[in-house]
BADREN-275306 format. One record per residue (C-alpha): x, y, z; residue number from 1. Coordinates in steps of 0.001 Angstrom, whole numbers, plus 500000, padded with zeros to 6 digits. Layout:
<nodes>
<node xx="X" yy="Y" zz="Z" num="NUM"/>
...
</nodes>
This chain:
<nodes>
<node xx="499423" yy="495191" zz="491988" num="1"/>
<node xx="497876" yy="491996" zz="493509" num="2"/>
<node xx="499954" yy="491907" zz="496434" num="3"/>
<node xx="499072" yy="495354" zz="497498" num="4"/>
<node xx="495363" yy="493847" zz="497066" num="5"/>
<node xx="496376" yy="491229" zz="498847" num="6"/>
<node xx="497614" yy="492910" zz="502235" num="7"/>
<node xx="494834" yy="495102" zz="501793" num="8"/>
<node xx="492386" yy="491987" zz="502690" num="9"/>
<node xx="494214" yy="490615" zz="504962" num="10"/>
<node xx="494596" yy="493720" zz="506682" num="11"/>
<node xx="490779" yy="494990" zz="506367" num="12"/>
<node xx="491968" yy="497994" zz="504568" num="13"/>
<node xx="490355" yy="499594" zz="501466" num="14"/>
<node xx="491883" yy="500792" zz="498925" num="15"/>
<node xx="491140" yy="504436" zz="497400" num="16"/>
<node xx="493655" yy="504850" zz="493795" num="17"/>
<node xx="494513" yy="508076" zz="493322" num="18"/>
<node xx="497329" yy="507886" zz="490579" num="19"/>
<node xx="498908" yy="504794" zz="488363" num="20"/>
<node xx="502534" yy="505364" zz="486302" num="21"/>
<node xx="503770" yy="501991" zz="484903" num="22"/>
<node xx="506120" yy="502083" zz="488414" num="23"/>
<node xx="503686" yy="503192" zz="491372" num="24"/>
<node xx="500490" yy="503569" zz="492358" num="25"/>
<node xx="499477" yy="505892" zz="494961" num="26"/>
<node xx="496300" yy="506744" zz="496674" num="27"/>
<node xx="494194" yy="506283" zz="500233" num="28"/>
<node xx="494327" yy="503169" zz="502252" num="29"/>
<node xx="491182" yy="503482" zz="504844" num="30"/>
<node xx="492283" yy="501322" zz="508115" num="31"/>
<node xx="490506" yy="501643" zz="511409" num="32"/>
<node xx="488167" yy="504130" zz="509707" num="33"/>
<node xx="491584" yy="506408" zz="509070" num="34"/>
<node xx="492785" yy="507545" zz="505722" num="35"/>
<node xx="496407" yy="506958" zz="505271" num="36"/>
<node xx="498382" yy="507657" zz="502181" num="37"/>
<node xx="499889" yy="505029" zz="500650" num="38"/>
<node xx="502382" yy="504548" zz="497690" num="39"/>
<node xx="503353" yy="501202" zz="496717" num="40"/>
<node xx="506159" yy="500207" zz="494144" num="41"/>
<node xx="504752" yy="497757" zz="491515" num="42"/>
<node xx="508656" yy="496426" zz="490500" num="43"/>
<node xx="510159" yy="495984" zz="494027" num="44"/>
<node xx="506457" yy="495287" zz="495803" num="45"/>
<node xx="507426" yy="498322" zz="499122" num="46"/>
<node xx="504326" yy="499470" zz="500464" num="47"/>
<node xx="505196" yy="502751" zz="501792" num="48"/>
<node xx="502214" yy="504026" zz="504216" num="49"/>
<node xx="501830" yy="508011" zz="505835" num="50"/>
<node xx="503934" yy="510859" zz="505569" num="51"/>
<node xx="506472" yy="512661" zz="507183" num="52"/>
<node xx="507522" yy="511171" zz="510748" num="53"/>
<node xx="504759" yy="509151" zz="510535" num="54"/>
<node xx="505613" yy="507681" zz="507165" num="55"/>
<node xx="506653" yy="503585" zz="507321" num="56"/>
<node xx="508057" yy="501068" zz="504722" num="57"/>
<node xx="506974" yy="497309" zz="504238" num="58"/>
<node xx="508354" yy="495255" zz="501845" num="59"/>
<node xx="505722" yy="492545" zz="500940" num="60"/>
<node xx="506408" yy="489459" zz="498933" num="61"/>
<node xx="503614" yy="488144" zz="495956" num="62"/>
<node xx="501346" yy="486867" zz="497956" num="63"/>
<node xx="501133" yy="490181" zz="499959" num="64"/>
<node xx="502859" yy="488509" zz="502919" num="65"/>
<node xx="504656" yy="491323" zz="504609" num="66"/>
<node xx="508695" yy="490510" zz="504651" num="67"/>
</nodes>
């Protein structure tokens, strides 16, 4: 999980946990005073922020670093 806390800083986003399964952990990312959903995949580090159409995929690296 420490490169999803890492983007989070580096991004100025907080972090709101909603659910935690040995693979993913999901929950509310506040950025720009928005909350966006966010689930992030703790084996292949893929931030996936939003829903729907609005829904996009990063792939970050350990550090948080997006790749």
């Amino acid at each position: 999980m420490r490169p999803l806390i890492y983007w989070a800083r580096d991004h100025h986003a907080t972090l709101r946990m909603g659910e935690r399964t040995p693979d993913q952990v999901s929950g509310q990312a506040m950025i720009d005073a928005r909350a966006v959903p966010f689930r992030f995949d703790l084996r292949t580090f893929r931030l996936i922020l939003g829903e729907g159409e609005d829904q996009r995929s990063i792939q970050l690296n350990e550090y948080g670093w997006e790749i």
